[in-house]
C-alpha positions as CSV (number, residue, x, y, z in Angstrom):
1,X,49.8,82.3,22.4
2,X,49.6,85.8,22.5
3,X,47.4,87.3,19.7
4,X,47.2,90.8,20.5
5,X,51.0,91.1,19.7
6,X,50.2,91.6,15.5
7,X,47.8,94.9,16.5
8,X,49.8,95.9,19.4
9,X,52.8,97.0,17.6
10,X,51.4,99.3,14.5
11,X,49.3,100.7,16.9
12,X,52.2,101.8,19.1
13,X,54.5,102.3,16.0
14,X,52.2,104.7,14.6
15,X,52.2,106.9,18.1
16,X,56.0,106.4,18.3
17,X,57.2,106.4,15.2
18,X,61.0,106.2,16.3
19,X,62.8,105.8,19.5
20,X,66.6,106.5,18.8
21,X,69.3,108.7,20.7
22,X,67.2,111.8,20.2
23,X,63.7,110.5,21.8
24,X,63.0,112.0,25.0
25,X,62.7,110.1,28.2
26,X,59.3,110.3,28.6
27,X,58.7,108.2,25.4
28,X,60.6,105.6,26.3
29,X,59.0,105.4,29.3
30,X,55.5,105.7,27.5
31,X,56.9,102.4,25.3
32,X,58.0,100.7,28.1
33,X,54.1,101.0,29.2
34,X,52.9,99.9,26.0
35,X,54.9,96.8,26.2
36,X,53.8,96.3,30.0
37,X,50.2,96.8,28.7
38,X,50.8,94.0,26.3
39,X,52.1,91.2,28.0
40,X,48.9,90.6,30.0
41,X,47.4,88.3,27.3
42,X,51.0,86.2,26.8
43,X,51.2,83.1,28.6
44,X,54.9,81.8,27.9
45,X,57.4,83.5,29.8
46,X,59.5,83.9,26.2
47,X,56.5,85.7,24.4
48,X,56.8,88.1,27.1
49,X,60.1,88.7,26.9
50,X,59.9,88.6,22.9
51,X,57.6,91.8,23.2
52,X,60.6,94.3,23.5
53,X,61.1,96.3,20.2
54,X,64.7,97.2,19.3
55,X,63.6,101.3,19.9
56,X,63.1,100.5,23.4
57,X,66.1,98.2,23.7
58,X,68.3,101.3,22.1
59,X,66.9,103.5,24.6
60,X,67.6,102.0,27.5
61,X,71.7,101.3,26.2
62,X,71.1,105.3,25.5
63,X,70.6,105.5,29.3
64,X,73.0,103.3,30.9
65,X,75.2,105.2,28.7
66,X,74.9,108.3,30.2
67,X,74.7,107.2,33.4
68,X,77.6,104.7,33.1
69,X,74.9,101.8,34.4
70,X,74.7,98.5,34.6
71,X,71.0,96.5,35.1
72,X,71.2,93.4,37.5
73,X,68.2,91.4,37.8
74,X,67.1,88.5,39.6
75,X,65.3,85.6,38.5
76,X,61.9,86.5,40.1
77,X,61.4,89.9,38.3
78,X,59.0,90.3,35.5
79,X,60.4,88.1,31.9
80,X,60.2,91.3,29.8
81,X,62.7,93.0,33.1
82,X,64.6,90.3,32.9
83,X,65.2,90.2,29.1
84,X,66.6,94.0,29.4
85,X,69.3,93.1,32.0
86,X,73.2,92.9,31.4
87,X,73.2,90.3,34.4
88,X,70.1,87.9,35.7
89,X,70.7,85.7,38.3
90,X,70.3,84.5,42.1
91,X,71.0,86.4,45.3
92,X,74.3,85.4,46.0
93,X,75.0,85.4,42.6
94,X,73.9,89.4,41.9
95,X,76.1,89.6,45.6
96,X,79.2,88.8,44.2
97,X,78.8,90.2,41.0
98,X,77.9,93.7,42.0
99,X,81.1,94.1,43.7
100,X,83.5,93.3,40.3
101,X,81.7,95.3,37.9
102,X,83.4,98.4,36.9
103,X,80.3,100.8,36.5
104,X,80.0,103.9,38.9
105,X,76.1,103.0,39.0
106,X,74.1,99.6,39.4
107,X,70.3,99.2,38.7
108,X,69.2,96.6,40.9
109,X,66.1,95.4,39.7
110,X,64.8,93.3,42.8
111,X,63.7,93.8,46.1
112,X,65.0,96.4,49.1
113,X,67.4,93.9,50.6
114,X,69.2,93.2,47.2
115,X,69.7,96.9,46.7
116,X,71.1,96.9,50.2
117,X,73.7,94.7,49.8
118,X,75.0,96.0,46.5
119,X,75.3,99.3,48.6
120,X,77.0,97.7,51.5
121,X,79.5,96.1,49.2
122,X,79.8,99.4,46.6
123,X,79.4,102.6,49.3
124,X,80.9,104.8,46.5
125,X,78.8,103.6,44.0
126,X,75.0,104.8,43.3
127,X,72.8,101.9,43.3
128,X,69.2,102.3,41.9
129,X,66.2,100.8,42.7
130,X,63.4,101.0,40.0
131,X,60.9,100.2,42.4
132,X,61.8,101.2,46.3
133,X,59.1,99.9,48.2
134,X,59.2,96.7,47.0
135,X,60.4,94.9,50.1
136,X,60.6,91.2,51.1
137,X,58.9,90.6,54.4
138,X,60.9,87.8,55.2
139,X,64.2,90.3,55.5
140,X,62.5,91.5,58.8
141,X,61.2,88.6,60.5
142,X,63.9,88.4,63.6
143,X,64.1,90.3,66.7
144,X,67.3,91.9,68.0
145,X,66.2,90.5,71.4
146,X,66.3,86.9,69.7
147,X,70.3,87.3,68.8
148,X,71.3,89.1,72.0
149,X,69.6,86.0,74.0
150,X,71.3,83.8,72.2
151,X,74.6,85.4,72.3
152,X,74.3,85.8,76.4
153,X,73.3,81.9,76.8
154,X,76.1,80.8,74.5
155,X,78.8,83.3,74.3
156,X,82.2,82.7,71.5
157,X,80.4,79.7,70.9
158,X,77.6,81.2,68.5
159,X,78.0,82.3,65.0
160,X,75.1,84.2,63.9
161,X,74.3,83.2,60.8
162,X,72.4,85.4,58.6
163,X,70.2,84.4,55.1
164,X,71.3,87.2,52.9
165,X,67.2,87.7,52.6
166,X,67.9,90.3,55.9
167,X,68.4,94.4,56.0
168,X,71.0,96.0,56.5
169,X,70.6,96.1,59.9
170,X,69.9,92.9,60.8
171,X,73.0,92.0,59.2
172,X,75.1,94.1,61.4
173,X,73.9,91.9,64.4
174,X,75.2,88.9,62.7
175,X,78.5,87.1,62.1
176,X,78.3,85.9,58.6
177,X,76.0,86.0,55.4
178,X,75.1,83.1,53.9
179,X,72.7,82.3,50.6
180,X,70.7,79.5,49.5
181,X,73.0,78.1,47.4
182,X,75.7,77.9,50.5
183,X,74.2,78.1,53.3
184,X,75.2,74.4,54.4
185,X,78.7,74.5,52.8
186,X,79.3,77.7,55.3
187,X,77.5,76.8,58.3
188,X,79.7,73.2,58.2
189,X,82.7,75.1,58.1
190,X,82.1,77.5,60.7
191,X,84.6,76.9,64.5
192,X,81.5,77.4,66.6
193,X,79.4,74.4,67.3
194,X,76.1,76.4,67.9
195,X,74.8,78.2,65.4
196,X,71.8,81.0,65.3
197,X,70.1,80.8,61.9
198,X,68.1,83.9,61.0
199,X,65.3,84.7,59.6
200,X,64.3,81.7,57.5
201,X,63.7,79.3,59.5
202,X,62.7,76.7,57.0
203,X,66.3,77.2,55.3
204,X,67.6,77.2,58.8
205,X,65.2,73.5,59.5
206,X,66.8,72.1,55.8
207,X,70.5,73.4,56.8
208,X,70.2,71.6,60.3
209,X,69.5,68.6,58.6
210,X,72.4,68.6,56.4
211,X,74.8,69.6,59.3
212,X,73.7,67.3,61.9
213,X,76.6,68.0,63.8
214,X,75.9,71.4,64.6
215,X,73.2,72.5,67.2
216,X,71.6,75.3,65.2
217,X,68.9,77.2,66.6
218,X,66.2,78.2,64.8
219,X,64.1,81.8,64.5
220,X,60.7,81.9,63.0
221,X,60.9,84.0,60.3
222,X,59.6,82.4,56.6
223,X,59.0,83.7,53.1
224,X,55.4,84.1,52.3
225,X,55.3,82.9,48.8
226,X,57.2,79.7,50.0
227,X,55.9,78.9,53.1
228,X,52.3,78.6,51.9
229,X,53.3,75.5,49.8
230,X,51.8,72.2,51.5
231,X,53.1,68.6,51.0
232,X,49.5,67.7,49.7
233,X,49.7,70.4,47.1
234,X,53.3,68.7,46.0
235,X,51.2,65.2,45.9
236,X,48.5,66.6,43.6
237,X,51.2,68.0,40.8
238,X,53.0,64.8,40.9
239,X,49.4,62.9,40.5
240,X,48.9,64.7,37.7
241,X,52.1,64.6,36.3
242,X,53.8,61.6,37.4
243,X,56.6,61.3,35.3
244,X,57.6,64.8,36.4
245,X,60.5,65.2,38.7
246,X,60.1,67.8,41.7
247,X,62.5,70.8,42.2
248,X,61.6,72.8,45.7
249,X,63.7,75.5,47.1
250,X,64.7,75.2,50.4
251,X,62.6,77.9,51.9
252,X,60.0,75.5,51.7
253,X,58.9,73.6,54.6
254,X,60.2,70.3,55.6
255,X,57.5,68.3,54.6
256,X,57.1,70.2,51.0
257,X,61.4,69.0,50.5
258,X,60.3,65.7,51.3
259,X,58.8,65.3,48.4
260,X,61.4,66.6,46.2
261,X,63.6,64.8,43.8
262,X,66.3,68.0,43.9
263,X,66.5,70.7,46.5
264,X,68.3,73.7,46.4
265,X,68.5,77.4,45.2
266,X,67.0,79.4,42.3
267,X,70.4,78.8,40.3
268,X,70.4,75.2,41.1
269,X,67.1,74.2,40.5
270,X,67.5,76.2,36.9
271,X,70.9,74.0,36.7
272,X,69.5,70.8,37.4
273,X,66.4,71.4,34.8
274,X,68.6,72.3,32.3
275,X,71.4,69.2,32.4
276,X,68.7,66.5,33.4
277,X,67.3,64.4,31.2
278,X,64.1,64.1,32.6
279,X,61.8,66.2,30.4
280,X,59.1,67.0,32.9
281,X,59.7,69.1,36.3
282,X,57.5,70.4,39.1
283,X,59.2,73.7,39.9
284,X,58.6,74.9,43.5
285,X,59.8,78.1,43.6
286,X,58.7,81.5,42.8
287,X,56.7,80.9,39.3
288,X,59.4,84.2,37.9
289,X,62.1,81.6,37.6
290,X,60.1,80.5,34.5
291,X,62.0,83.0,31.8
292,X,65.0,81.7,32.5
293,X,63.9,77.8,32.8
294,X,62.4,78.1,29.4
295,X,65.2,80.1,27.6
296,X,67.7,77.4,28.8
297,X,66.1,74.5,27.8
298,X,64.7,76.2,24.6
299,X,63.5,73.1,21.7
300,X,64.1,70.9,24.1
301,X,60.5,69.4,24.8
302,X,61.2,70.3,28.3
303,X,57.8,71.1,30.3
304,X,57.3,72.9,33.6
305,X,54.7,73.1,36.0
306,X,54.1,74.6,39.3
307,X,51.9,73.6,42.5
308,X,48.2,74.6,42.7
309,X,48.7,77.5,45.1
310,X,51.4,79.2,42.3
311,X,54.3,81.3,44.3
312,X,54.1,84.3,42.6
313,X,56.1,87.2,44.5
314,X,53.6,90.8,44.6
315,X,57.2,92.4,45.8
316,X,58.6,91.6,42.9
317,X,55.8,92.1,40.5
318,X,55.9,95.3,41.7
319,X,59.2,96.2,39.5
320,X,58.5,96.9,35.8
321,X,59.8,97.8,32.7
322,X,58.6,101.5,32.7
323,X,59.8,101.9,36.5
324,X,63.2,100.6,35.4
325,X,63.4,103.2,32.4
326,X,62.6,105.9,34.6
327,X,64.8,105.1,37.1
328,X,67.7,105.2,35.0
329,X,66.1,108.4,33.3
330,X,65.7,110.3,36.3
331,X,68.4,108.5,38.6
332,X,65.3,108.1,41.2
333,X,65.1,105.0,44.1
334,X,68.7,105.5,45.2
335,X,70.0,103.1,48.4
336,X,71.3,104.9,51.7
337,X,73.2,103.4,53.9
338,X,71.1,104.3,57.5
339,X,73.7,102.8,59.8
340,X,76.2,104.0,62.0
341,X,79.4,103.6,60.7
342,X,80.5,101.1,63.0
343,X,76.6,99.6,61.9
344,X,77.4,99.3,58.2
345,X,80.8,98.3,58.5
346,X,79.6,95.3,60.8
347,X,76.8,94.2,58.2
348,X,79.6,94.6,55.4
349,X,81.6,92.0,56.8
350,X,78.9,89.4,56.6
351,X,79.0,89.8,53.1
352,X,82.2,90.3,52.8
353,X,82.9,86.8,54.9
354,X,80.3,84.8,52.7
355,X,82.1,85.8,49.6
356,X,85.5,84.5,51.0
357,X,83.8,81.2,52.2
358,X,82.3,80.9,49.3
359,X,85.8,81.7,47.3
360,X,87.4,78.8,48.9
């Protein structure tokens, strides 16, 4: 439980006595700290998130207000982040949303990539990152020399897939975009018979698997948080918790997904706790995902636990709930697009060709 929560807010109600549409910015970004400062001692995800006073929540519609914004946030960011956002979700899902909403300004709070691709599919929008250097290193784990070798030995007959965990750049070398959550659907579907899978190549190991008629070739790139994850780790969780069913992402490696019960993205796994009836789950994925988890399967019973080595993402840590108020105060952490043209308009169209794939 989190005790400090009954002396927390007096104290900070006595130095702020009122945050409405007259308080500066600079004390909503003071509160924000204050509820930052008290989350260290909470342990549910849900207490966390329960932390945020209405005077901060007012501020921060205040700013989107005048800034005509909208905050997107994925599942991995901070509980109290994610309880402040219009939309949570997945990568493909914050993808295809950011290009239907109507606002003139996103706030993306994830990582560099994410902001990216909201830029790529809104160029005359202003999309906001709260926290710019947070940066996934996976999204720069391939070589250009890897796709232009692979293009010379196999010619019309490659498709260069891309995870949408890429830059900007990397995406304008490829052919398509895929996600977690589709990668196999597209990569089945595509005319050429040999297929480049880049970066993940753990994803790409898990996609060849399902799509055994395809020769897909495989790059070394790998997200640290998942990667790390061993089999034996998996074995230990489910000794201690044998009733427990296991839900892995597929950025783990092949012998972590062999001991899964369910495999796929941050959306699905989420799904799949939520409409099983199983009340115990072994959740291998970033530990963030645990907000949502518990907020769907609220009185339920419904337990989760993680491996020993917990995936937490620093990246994403990195994005809080005072760096999100000041970036919508100040209008700070804005996405360029530092392509070509030609560049951009190329990694566009892998994103704009996953979301058609994905639409039929």
């Amino acid at each position: 439980m989190c005790h400090t929560v009954p002396q927390y807010f007096p104290t900070r109600g006595a130095r702020l006595a009122s945050i409405n549409s007259s308080t500066s910015d600079s004390s909503a970004e003071e509160l924000a700290q204050l509820v930052a400062d008290g989350v260290g001692s909470c342990t549910p995800a849900a207490e966390r998130a329960a932390l945020i006073p209405a005077e901060l929540s007012s501020a921060i519609e205040r700013l989107k207000a005048e800034r005509d914004a909208v905050i997107l946030a994925h599942y991995y960011v901070a509980p109290e982040v994610q309880a402040v956002a219009d939309y949570v979700g997945d990568s493909f899902y914050l993808a295809k949303l950011a290009k239907s909403l109507p606002q003139s300004t996103i706030v993306l709070a994830g990582v560099e990539f994410m902001g990216e691709s909201a830029k790529l599919l809104n160029p005359d929008k202003h999309v906001l990152l709260p926290e710019p250097a947070a940066d996934c290193p996976m999204a720069h784990m391939v070589k250009r020399e890897t796709v232009d070798a692979a293009r010379e030995q196999y010619g019309d007959d490659l498709a260069v897939v891309c995870y949408v965990n890429s830059t900007m750049e990397i995406k304008s070398w490829s052919d398509v975009c895929v996600t977690s959550s589709n990668a196999v659907d597209i990569v089945s579907r595509l005319p050429q018979h040999n297929i480049l899978f880049i970066p993940d190549q753990n994803l790409g190991h898990y996609v060849a698997e399902q799509v055994p008629e395809k020769n897909v070739l495989l790059n070394k790139g790998y997200c640290p948080r998942h990667h790390v994850i061993t089999a034996e780790q998996i074995e230990e969780a489910v000794a201690a918790h044998p009733g427990a069913l296991v839900l892995a992402h597929p950025e783990c490696k092949a012998e972590v997904l062999a001991e899964a019960d369910y495999i796929g993205s941050t959306a699905g796994i989420i799904t799949y706790a939520e409409k099983s009836e199983a009340s115990e789950f072994i959740i291998v994925t970033v530990a963030g995902v645990l907000f949502e988890l518990e907020r769907r399967t609220q009185g339920t019973g419904k337990r989760f636990y993680f491996p020993k080595t917990r995936p937490t993402c620093i990246n994403m840590d990195m994005i809080s709930l005072r760096k999100l108020v000041a970036c919508l105060a100040s209008g700070s952490g804005e996405v360029e697009i530092g392509l070509s043209e030609e560049a951009a308009a190329q990694a566009k169209l892998t994103l704009d060709r996953m979301l058609e794939y994905a639409a039929k």
